[in-house]
N, C-alpha and C positions, 0 to 999 in steps of 0.2 A: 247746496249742490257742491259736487266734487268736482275741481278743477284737475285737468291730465296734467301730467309732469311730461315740460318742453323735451323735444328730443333735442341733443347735443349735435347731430345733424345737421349742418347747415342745407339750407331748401333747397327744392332743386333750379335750377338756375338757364332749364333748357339745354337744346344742342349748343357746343361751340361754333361760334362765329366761323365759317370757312372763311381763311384770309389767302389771296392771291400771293404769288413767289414774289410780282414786283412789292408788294405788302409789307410781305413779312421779312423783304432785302431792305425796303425804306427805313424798319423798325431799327433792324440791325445797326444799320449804317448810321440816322439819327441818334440811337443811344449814345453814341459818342459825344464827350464834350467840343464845343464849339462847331457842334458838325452843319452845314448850311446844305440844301437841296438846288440844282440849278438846271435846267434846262437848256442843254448844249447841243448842239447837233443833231436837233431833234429828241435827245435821252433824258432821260433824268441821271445827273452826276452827282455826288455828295463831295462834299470839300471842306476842310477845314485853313481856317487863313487865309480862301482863295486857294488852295493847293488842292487840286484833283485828287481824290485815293480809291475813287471808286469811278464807273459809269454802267448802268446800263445797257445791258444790249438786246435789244428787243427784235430778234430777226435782222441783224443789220444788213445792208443791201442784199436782203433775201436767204442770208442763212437761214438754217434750218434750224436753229435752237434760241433756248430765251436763255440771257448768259448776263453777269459780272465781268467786268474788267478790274483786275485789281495788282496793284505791285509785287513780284514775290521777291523773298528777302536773293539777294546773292547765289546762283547759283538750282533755286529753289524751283525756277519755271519748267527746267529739261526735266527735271527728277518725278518731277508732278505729271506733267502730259506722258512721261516714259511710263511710269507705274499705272496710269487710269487715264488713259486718252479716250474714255468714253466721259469721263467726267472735266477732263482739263483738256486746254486747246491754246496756240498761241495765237493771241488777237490780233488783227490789222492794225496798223499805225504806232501801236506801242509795244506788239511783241517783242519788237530789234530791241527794246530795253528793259526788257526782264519782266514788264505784265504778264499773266495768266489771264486767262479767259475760265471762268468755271460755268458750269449750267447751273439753270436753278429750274428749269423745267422738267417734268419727270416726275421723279421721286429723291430728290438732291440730300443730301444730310445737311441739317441746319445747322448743326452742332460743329462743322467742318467748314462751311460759310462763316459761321459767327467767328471763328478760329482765325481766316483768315482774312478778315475786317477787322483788323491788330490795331488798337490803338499804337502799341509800340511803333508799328512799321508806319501812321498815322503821324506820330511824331520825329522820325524819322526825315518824313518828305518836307514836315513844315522847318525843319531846322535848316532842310539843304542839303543833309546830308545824302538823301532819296533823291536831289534835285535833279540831275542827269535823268532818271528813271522815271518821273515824275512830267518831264515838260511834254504837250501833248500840242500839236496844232491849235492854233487860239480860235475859239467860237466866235 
């Protein structure tokens, strides 16, 4: 008997996994080295060193959107919400220091998320030098 020659094909493999916005923001955020996930205020936060760089916001006292908290570099927070205030917003409690609020509900670019979960800006906050921008009411 004649045996078929394999296809070079790898098999098919099914649909991809649908993964949720908090999902594919935990993916994000953990990629990072030393990144820790915590449970503050109700949210899931990521932090490195104990230094907050990210949180969650999942409808917070009844907004209307599922959204990132995240530090912008200097300058960076006015520029963002002015150019795409559908997409950028300044958050409670840490807008007065330069956080952005992004959505990730919708139709969000990931690629723009991942962008701005910088490890630079990451190292940044753990050094101190983000520390002003960085301190947030203690859980």
């Amino acid at each position: 008997m004649a045996t078929r020659p394999r296809s070079k094909r790898p098999a098919a493999r099914g649909p991809r996994p649908v993964r949720t916005p908090i999902e594919r923001l935990r993916a994000i955020c953990l990629a990072l080295p030393e990144t820790t996930e915590k449970i503050a205020w109700g949210e899931p936060t990521w932090r490195v060193k104990g230094k907050l760089f990210a949180q969650l916001d999942n409808h917070h006292h009844g907004a209307d959107h599922l959204a990132v908290w995240l530090p912008a570099p200097l300058g960076e927070q006015e520029s963002m919400i002015f150019l795409d205030p559908a997409r950028f917003f300044r958050p409670p409690y840490v807008g007065q220091r330069g956080w952005v609020g992004v959505r990730i509900d919708g139709r969000p670019d990931w690629a723009v998320v991942a962008t701005l979960v910088n490890p630079r800006l990451v190292d940044l906050i753990t050094s101190g030098f983000l520390a002003a921008s960085s301190r947030t009411k203690q859980d």
